[in-house]
PDB file of N, H, CA, C and O in Angstrom:
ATOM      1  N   UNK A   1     -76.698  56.018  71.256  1.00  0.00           N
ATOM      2  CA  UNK A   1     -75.986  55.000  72.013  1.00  0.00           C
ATOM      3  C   UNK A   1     -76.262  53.634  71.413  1.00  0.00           C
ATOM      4  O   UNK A   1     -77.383  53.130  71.464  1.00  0.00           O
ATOM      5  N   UNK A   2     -74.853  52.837  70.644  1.00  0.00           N
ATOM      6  H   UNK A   2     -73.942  53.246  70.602  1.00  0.00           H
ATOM      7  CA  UNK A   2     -75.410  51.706  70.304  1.00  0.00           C
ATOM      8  C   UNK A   2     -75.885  51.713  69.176  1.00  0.00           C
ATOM      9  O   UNK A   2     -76.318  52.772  68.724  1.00  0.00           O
ATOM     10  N   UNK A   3     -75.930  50.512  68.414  1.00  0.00           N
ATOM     11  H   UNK A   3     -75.578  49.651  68.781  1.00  0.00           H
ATOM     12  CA  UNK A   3     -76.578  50.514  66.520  1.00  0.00           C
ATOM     13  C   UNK A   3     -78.083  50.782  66.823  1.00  0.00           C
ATOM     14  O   UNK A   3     -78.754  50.379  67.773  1.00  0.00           O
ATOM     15  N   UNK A   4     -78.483  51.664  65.641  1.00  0.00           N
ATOM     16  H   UNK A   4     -77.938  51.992  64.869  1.00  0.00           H
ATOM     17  CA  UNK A   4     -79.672  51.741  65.700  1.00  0.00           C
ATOM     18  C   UNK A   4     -80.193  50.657  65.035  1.00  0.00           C
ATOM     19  O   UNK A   4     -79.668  50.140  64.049  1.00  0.00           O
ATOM     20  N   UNK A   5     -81.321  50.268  65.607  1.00  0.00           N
ATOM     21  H   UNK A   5     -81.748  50.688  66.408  1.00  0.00           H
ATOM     22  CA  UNK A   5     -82.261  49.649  64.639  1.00  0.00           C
ATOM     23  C   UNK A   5     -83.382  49.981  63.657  1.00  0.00           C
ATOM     24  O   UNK A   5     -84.135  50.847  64.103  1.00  0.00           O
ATOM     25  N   UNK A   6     -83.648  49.601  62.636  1.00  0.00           N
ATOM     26  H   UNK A   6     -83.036  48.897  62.274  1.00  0.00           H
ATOM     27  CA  UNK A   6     -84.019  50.239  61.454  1.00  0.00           C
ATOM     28  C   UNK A   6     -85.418  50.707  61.702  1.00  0.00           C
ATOM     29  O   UNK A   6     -86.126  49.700  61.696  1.00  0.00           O
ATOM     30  N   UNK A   7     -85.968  51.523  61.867  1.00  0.00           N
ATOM     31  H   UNK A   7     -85.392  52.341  61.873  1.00  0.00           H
ATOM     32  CA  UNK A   7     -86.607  52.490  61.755  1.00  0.00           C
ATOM     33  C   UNK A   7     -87.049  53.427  62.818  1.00  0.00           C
ATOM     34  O   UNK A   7     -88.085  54.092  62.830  1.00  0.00           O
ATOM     35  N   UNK A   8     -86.072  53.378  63.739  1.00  0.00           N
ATOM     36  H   UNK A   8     -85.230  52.839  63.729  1.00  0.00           H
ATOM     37  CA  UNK A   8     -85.721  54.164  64.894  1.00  0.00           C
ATOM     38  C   UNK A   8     -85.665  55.599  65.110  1.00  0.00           C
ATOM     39  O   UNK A   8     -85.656  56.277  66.138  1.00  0.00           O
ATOM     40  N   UNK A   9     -85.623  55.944  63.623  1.00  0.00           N
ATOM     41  H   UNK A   9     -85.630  55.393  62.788  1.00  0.00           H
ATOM     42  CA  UNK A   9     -84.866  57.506  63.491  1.00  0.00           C
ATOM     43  C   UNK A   9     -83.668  57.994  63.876  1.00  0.00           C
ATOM     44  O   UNK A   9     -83.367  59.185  63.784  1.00  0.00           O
ATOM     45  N   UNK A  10     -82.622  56.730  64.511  1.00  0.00           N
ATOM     46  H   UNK A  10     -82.867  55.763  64.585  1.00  0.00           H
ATOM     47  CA  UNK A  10     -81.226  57.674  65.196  1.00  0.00           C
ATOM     48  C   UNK A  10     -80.540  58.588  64.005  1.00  0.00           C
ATOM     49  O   UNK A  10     -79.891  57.899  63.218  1.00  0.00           O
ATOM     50  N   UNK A  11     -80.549  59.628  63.790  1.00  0.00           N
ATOM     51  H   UNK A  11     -81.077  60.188  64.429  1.00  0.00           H
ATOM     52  CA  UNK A  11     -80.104  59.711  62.610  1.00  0.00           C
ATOM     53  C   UNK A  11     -79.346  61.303  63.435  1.00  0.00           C
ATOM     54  O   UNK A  11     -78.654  61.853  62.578  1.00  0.00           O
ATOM     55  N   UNK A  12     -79.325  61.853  64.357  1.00  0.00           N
ATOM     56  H   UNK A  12     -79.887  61.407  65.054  1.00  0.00           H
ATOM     57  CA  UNK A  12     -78.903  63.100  65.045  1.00  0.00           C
ATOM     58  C   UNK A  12     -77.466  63.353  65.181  1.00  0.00           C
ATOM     59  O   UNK A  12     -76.796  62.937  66.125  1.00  0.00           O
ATOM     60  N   UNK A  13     -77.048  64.001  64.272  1.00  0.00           N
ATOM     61  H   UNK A  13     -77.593  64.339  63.505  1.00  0.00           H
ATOM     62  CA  UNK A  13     -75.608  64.249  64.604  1.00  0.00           C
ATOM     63  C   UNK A  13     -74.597  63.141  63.482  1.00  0.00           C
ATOM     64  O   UNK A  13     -73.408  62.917  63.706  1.00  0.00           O
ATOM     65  N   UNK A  14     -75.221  62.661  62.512  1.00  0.00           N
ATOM     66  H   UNK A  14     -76.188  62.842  62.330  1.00  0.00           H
ATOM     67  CA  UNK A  14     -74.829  61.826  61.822  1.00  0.00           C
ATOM     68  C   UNK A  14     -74.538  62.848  60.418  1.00  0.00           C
ATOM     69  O   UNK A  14     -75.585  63.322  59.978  1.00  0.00           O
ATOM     70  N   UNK A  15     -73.494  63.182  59.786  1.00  0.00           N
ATOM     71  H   UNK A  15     -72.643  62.797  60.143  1.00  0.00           H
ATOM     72  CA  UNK A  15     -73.642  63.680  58.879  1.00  0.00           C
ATOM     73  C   UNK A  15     -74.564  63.532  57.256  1.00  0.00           C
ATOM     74  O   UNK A  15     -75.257  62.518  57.330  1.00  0.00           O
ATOM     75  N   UNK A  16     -74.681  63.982  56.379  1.00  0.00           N
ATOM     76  H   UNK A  16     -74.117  64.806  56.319  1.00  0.00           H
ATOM     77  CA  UNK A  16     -75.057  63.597  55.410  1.00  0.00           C
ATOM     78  C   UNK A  16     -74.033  63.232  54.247  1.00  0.00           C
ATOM     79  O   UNK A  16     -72.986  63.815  53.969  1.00  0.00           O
ATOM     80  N   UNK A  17     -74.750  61.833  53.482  1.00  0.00           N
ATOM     81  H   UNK A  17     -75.601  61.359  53.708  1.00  0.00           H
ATOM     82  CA  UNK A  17     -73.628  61.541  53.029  1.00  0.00           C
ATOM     83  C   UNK A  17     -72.727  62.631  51.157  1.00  0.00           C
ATOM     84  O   UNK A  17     -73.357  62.850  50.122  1.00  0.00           O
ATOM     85  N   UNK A  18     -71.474  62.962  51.383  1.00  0.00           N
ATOM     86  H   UNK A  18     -70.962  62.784  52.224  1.00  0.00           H
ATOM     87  CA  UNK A  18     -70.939  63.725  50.364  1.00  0.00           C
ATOM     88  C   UNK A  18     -70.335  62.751  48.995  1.00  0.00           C
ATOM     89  O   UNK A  18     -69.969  61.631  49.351  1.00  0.00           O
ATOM     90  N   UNK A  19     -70.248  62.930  48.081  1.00  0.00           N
ATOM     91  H   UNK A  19     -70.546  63.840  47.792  1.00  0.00           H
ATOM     92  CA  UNK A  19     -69.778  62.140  46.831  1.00  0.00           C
ATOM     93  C   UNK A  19     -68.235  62.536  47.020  1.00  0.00           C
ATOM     94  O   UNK A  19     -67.357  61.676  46.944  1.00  0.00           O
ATOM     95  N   UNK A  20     -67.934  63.992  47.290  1.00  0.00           N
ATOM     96  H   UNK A  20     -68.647  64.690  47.352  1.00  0.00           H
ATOM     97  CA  UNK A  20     -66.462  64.406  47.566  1.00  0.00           C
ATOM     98  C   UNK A  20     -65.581  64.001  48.929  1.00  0.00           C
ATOM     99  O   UNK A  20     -64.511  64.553  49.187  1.00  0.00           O
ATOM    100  N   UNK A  21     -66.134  63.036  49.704  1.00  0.00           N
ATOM    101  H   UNK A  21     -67.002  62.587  49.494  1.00  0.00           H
ATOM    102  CA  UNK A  21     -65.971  62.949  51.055  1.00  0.00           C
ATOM    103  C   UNK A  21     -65.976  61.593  51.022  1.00  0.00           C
ATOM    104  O   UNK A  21     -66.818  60.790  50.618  1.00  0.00           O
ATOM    105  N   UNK A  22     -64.147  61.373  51.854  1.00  0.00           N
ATOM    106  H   UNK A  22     -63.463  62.025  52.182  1.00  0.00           H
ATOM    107  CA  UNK A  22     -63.688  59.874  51.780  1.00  0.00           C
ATOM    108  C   UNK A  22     -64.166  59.636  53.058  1.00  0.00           C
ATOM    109  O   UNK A  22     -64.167  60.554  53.878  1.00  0.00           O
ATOM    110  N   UNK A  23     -64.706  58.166  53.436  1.00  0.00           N
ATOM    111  H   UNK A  23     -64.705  57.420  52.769  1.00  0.00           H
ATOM    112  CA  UNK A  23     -65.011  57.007  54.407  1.00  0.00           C
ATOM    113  C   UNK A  23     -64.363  56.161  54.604  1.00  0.00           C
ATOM    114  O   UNK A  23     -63.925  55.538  53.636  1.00  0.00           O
ATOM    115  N   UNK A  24     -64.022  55.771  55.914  1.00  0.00           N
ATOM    116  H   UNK A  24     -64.377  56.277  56.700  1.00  0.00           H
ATOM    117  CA  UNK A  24     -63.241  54.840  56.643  1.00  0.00           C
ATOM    118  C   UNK A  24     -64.876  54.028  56.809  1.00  0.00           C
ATOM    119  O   UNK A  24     -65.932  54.610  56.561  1.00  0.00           O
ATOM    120  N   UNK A  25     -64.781  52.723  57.234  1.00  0.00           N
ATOM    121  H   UNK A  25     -63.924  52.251  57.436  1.00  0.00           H
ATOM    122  CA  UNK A  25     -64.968  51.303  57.440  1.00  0.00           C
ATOM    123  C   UNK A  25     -65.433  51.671  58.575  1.00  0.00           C
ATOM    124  O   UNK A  25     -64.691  51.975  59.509  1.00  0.00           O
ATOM    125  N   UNK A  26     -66.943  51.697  58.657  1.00  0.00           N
ATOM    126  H   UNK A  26     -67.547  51.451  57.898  1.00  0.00           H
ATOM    127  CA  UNK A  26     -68.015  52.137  60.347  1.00  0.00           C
ATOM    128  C   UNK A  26     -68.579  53.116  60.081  1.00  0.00           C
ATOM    129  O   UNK A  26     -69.768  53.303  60.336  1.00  0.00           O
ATOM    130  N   UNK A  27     -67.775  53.983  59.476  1.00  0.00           N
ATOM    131  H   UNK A  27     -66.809  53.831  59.269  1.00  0.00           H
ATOM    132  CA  UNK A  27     -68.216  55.690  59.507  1.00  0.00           C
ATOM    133  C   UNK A  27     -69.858  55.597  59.057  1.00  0.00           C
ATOM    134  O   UNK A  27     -70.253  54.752  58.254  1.00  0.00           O
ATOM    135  N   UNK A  28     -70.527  56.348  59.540  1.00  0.00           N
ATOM    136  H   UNK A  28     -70.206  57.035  60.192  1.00  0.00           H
ATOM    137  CA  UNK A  28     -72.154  56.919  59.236  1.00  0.00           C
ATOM    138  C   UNK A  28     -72.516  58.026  58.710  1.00  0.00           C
ATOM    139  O   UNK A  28     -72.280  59.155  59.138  1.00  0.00           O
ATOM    140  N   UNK A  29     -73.094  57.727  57.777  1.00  0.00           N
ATOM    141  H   UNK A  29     -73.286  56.809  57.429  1.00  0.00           H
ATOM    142  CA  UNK A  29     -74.083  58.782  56.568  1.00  0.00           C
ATOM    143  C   UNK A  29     -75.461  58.340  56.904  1.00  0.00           C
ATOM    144  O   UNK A  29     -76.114  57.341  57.206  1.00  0.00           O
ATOM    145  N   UNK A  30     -75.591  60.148  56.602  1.00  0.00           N
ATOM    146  H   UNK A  30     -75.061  60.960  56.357  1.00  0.00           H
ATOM    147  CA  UNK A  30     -77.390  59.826  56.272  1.00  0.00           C
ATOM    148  C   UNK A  30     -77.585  60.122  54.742  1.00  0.00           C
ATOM    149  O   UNK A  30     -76.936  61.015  54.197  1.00  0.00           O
ATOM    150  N   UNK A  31     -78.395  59.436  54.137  1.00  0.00           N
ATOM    151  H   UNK A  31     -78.922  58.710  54.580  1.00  0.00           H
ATOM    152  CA  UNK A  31     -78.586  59.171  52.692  1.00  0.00           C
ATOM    153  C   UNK A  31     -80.004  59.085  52.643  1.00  0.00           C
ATOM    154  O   UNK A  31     -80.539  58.263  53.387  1.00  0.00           O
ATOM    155  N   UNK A  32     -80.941  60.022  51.652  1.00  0.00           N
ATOM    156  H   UNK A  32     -80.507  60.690  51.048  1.00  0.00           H
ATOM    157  CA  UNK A  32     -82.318  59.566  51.366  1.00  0.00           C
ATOM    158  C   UNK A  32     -83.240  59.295  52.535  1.00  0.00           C
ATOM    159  O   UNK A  32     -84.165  58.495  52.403  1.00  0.00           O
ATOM    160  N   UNK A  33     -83.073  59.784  53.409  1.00  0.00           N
ATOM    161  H   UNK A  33     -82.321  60.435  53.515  1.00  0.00           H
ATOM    162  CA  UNK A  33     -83.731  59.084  54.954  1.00  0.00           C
ATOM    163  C   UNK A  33     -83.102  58.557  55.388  1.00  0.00           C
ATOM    164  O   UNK A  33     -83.416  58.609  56.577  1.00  0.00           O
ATOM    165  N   UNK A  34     -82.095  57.836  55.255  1.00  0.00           N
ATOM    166  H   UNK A  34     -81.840  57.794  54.289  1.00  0.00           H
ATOM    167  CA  UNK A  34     -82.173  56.577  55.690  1.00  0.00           C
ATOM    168  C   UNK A  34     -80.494  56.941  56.097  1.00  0.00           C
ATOM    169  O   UNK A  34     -79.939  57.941  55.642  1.00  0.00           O
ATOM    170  N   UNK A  35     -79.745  55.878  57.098  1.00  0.00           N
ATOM    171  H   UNK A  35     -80.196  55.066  57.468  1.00  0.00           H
ATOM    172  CA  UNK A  35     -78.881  55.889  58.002  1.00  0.00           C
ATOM    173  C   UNK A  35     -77.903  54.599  57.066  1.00  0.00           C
ATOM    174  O   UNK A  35     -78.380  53.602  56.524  1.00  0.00           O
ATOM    175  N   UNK A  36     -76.673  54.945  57.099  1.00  0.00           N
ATOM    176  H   UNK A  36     -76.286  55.755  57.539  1.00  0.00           H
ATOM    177  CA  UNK A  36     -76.262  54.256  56.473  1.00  0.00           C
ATOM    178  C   UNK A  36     -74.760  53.816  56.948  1.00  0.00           C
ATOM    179  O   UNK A  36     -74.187  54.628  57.673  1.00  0.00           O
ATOM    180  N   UNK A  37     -74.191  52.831  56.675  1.00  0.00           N
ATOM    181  H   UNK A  37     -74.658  52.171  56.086  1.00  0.00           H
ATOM    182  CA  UNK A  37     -72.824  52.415  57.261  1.00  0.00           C
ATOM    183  C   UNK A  37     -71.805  51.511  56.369  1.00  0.00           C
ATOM    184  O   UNK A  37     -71.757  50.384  55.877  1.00  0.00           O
ATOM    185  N   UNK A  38     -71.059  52.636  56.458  1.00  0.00           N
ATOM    186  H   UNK A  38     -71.098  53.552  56.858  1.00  0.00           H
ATOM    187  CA  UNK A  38     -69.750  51.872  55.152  1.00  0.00           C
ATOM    188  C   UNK A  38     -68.824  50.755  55.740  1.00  0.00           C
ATOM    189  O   UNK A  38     -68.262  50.805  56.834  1.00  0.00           O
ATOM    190  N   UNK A  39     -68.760  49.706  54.800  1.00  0.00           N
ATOM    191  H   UNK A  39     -69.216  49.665  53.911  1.00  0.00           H
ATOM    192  CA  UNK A  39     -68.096  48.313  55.644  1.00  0.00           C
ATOM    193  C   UNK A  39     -66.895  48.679  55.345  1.00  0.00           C
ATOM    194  O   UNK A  39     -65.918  48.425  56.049  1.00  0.00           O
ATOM    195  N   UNK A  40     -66.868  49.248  54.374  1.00  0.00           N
ATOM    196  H   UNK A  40     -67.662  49.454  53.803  1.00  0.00           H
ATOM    197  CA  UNK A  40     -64.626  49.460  54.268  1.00  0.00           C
ATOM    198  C   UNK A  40     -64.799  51.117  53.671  1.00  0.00           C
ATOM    199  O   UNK A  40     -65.769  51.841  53.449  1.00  0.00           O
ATOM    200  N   UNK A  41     -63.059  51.294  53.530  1.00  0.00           N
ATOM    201  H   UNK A  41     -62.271  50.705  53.711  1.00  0.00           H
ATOM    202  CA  UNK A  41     -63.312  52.869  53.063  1.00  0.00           C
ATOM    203  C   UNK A  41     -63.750  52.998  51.915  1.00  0.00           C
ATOM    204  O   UNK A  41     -63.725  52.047  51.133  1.00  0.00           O
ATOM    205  N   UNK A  42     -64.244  54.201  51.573  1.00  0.00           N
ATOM    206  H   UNK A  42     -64.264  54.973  52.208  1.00  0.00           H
ATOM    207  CA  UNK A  42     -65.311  54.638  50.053  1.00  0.00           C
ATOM    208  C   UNK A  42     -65.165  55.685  49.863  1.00  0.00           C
ATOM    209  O   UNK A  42     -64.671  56.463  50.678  1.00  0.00           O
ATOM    210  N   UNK A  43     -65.695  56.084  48.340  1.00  0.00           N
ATOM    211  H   UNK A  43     -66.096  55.452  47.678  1.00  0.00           H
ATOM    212  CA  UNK A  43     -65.560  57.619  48.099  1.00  0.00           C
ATOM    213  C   UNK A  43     -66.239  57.456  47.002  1.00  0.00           C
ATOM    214  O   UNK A  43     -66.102  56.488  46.254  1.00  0.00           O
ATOM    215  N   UNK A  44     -67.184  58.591  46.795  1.00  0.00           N
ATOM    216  H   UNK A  44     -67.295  59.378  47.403  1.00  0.00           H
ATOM    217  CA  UNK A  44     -68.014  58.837  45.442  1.00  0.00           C
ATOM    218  C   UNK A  44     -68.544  57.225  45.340  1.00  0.00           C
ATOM    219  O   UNK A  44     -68.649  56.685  44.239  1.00  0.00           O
ATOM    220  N   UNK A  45     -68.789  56.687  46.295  1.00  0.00           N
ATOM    221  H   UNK A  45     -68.704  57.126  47.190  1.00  0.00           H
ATOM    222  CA  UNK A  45     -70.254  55.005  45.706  1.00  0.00           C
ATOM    223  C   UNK A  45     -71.302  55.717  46.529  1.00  0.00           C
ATOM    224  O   UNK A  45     -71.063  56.000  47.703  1.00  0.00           O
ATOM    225  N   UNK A  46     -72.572  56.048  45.900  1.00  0.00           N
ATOM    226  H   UNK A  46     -72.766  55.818  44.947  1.00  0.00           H
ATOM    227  CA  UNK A  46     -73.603  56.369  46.420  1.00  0.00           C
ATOM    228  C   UNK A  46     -74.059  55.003  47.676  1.00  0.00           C
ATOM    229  O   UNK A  46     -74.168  53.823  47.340  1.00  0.00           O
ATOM    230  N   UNK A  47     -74.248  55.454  48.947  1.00  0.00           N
ATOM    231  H   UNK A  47     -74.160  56.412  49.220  1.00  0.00           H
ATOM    232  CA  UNK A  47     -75.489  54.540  49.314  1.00  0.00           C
ATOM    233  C   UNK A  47     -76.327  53.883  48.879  1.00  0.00           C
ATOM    234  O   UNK A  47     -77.183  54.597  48.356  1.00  0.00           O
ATOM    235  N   UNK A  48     -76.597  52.617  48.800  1.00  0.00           N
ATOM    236  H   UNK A  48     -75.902  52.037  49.225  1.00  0.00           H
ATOM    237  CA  UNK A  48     -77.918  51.926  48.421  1.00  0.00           C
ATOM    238  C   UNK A  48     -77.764  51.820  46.755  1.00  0.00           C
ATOM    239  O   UNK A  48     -78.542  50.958  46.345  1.00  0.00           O
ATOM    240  N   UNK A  49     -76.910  52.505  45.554  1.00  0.00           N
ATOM    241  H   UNK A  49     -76.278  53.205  45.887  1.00  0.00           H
ATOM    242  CA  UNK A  49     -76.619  52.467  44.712  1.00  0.00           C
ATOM    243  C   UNK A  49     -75.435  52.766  43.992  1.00  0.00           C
ATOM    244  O   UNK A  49     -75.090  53.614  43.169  1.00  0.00           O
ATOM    245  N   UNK A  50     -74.651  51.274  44.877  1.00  0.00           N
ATOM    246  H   UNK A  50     -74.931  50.585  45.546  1.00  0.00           H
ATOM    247  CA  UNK A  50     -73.248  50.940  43.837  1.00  0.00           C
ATOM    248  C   UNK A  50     -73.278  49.742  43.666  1.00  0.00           C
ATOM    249  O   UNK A  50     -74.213  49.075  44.109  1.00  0.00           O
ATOM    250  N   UNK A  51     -72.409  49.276  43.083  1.00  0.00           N
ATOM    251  H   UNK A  51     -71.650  49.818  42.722  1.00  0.00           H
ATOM    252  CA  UNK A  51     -72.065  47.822  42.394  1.00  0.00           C
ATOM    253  C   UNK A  51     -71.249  47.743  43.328  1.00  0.00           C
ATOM    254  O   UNK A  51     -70.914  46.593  43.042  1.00  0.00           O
ATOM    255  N   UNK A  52     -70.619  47.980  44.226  1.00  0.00           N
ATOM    256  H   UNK A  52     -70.891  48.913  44.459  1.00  0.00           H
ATOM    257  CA  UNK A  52     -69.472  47.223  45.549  1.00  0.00           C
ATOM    258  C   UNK A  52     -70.089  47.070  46.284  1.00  0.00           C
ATOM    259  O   UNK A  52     -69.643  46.303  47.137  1.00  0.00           O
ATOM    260  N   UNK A  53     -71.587  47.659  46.556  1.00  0.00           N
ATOM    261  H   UNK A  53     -71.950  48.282  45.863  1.00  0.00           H
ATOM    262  CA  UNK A  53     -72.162  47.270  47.757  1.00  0.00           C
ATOM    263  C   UNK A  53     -71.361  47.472  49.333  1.00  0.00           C
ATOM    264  O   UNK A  53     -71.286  46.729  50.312  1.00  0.00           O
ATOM    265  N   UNK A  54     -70.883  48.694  49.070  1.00  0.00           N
ATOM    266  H   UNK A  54     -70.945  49.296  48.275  1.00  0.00           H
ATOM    267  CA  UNK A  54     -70.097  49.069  50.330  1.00  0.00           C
ATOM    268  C   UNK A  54     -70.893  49.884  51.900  1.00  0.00           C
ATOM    269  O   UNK A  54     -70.437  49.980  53.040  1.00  0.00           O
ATOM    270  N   UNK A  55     -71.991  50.277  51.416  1.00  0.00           N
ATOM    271  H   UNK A  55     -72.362  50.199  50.491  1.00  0.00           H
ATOM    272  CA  UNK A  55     -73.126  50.359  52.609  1.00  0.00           C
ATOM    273  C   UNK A  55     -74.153  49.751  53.108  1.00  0.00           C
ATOM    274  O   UNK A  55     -74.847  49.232  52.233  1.00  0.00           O
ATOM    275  N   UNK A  56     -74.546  49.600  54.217  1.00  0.00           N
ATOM    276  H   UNK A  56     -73.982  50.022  54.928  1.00  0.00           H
ATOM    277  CA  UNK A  56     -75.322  48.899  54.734  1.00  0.00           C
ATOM    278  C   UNK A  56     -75.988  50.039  54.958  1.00  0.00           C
ATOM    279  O   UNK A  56     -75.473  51.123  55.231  1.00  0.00           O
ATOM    280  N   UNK A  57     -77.842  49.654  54.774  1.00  0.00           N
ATOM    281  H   UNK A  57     -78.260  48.773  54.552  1.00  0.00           H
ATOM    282  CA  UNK A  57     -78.369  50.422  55.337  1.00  0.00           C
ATOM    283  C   UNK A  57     -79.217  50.141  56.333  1.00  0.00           C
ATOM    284  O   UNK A  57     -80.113  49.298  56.289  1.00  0.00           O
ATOM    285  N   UNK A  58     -78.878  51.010  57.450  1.00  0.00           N
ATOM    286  H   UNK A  58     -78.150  51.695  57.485  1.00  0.00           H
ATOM    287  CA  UNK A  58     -79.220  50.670  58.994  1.00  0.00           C
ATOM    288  C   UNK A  58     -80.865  51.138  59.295  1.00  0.00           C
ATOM    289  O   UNK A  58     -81.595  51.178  60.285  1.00  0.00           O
ATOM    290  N   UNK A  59     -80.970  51.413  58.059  1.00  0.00           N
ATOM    291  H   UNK A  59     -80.377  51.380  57.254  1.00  0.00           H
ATOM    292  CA  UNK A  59     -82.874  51.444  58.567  1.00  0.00           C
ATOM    293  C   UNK A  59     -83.215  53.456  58.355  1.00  0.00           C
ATOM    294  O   UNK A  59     -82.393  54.370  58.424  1.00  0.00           O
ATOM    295  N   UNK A  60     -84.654  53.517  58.106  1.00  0.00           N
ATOM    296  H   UNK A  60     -85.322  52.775  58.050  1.00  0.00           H
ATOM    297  CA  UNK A  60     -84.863  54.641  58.674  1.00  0.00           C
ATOM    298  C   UNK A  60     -84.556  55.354  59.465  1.00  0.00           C
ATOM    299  O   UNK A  60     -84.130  55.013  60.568  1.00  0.00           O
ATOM    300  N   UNK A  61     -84.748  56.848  58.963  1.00  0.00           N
ATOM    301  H   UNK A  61     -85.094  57.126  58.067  1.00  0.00           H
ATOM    302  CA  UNK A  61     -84.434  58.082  60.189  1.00  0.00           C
ATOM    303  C   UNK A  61     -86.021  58.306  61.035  1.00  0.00           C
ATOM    304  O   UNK A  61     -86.120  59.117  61.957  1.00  0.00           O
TER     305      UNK A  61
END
């Protein structure tokens, strides 16, 4: 319920994030531990390591 804050663990029911699997703008991945949130749509930019910088990462699981 609500953004997690970073090191909370909300991470339940959040999928993991796929390289083959397109993202809409909000959508949530879990990546490396960690909880993550795409600001616009994406596909194949790793979490935490692209040059668009299209995820935010919302903290620990």
């Amino acid at each position: 319920s609500g953004t997690p804050t970073p090191g909370t663990g909300v991470c339940s029911g959040v999928d993991a994030w796929k390289s083959s699997q397109a993202y809409n703008g909000a959508q949530k991945v879990t990546y490396n531990g960690h909880i993550w949130q795409a600001k616009w749509w994406t596909q194949n930019d790793t979490p935490g390591n692209n040059s668009q910088n299209v995820w935010t990462d919302l903290g620990a699981c």
